[in-house]
N, C-alpha and C positions, 0 to 999 in steps of 0.2 A: 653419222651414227653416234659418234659422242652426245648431239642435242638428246639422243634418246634417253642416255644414261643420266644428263642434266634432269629433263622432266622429272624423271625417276624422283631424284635426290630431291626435287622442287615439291616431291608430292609427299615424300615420307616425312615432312617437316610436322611439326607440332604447334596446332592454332585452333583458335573458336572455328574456324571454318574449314580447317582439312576435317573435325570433329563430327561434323555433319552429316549424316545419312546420303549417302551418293542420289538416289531418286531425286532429294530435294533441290542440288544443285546440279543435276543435270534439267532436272525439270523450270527452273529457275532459267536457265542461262538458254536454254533452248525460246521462254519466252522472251529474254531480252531480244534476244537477236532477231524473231520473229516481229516484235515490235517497233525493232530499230530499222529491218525492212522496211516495214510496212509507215513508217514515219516520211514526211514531207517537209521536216523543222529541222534547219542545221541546228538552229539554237537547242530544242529538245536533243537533239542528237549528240551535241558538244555537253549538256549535265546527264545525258545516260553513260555516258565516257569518264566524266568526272565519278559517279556514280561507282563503275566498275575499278577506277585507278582506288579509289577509297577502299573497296574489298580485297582488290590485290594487296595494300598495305595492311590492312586487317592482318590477311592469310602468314603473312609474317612473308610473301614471294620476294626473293632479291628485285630491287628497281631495276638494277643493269640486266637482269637475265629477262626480266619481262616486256622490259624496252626494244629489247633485240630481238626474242620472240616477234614481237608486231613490228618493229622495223624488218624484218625477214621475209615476212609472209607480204606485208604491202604491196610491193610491186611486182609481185604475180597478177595483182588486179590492177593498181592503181595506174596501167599501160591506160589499160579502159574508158577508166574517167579525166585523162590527162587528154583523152583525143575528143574529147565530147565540146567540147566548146567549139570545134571545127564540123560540127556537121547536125547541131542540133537547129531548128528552125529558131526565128526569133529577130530581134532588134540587132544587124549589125554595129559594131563598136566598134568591129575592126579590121579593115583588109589590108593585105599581105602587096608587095610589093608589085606583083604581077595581075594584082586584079584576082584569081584565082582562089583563094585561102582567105576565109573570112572566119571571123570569132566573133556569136551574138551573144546577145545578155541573156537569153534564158541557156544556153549552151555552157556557159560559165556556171551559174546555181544550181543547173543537175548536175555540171562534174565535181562540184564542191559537195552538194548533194550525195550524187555516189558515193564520193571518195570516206564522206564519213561516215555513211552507212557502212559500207566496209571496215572501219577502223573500229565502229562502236561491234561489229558480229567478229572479229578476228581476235579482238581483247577480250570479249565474252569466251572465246574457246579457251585462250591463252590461259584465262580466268581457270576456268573448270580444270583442263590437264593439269596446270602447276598446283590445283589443291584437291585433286585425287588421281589414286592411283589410275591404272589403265587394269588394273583388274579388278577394283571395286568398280569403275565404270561398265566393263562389261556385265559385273553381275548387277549394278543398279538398271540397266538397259534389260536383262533378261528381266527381271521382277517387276519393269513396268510392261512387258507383253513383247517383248523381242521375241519371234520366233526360235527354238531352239537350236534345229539346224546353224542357224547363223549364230546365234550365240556361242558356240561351240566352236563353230571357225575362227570368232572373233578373239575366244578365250585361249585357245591351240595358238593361232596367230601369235600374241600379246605374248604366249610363257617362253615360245621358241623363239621370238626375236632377240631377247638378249643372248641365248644360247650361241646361237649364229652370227653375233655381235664377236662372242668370244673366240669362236673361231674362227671368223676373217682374222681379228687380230690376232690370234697364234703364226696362221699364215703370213702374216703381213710383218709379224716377228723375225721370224724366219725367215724370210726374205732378205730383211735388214741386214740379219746377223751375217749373211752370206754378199754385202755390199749391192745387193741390188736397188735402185733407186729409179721408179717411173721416169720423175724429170730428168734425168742425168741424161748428160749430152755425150756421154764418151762411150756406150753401145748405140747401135742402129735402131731405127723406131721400130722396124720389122721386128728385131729381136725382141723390144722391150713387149711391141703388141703382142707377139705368141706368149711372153710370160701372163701376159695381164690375162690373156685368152684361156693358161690354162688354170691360172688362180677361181677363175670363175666356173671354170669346168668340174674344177675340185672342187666347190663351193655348193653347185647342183648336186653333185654326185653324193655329197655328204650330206646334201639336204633332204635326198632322193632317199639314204639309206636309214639317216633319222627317224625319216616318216613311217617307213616300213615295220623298224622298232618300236616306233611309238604304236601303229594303227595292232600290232601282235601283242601287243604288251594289253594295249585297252580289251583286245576280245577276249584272250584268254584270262580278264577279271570281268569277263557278262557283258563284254557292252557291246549293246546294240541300235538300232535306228529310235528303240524306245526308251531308252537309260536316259533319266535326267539328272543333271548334277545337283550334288545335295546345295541347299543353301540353308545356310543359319538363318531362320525367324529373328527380324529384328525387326521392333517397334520405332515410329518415329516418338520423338521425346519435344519437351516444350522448346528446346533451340531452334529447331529445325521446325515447326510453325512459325516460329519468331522470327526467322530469318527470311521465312519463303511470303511471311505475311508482311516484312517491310518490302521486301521486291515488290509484290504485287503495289501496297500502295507507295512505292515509287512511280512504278509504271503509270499507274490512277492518277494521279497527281502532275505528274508530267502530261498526260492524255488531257486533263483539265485547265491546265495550263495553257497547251497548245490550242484550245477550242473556247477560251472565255479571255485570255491574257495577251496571248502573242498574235 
């Protein structure tokens, strides 16, 4: 839960590109990574990366918090493309001691392949979260056609997560204060699990009673299935073309590259 509070901090920073109209860079970063899919160039895919690292340093994002971002998230997938040379079809290169386990050459270039398609869509998210908030994202998502209902989840979601950030840790204060410690080897696991059992017990029950406050609080000021939330009228301004029109002719330019060059 702390990465949460980090984002946070990553997003309320002051730069040319946290400045920006949310629509622009979510709409921006949605086609990188759509593009970066849909690529077959590690080389395009290695300067759409370089590309992205140039914005994070724009955005003013610490290195080390964006590095460990995308080292974090990696190998959730990068399992995937690390087995892919063992079972894609292709020009053996290489069999395994028992004859059984073989690694070809196109088996190799799609897991390279993959792996940095992945790195170039996970640095694109990394991108967007550390230079807006998660509430201006929700409302940039509503204003480009986000269904409401959902919007509304997403925006409830987003205000009460910190909320409930704050009170595990009260709980988990509290806990302390009274020398309780999960790892500690000197209570029984039994015991420690009924504590951890009923942290989380209290945890629902207070998320349970939250909601109930929050869903009475909302009707008795009007709201209903049809209440939309207000949003400020803001115009996009000459940066935010500027910026969403060098992405595109990134993208152009790379796309040209890869079809006359490489």
């Amino acid at each position: 839960m702390e990465g949460i509070s980090e984002i946070d901090r990553e997003a309320q920073k002051e730069s040319f590109i946290h400045n920006l109209d949310g629509r622009i860079k979510l709409i921006s970063a949605m086609l990188i990574i759509i593009y970066a899919v849909s690529s077959t160039s590690i080389v395009i895919l290695a300067l759409m990366e370089l590309y992205l690292l140039i914005l994070i340093s724009i955005s003013n994002i610490t290195p080390k918090y964006a590095i460990k971002r995308i080292a974090l998230i990696i190998p959730f997938g990068g399992l995937i493309a690390l087995i892919q040379p063992f079972f894609q079809p292709g020009t053996v290169i290489w069999t395994g001691p028992f004859g059984w386990l073989h690694i070809t050459d196109y088996g190799l270039f799609f897991g390279a392949l993959l792996l940095s398609r992945m790195v170039v869509a996970i640095t694109a998210i990394v991108f967007l979260s550390s230079s807006t908030s998660m509430q201006d994202l929700v409302a940039s998502a509503q204003r480009l056609g986000v269904p409401h209902q959902l919007a509304m989840l997403l925006n409830l979601t987003v205000r009460y997560l910190f909320f409930f950030y704050d009170q595990l840790e009260n709980i988990l204060n509290a806990q302390s204060t009274r020398c309780f410690d999960i790892f500690s080897n000197k209570t029984s696991y039994k015991w420690r699990l009924r504590k951890v059992g009923e942290t989380i017990t209290m945890m629902f029950l207070r998320a349970f009673e939250q909601g109930e406050n929050v869903y009475l609080s909302m009707m008795s000021r009007g709201y209903s299935e049809n209440t939309r939330t207000y949003r400020a009228k803001t115009s996009l301004d000459s940066k935010d073309y500027m910026f969403f029109s060098g992405t595109l002719l990134v993208i152009l330019s790379l796309q040209l590259a890869n079809m006359f060059v490489l």
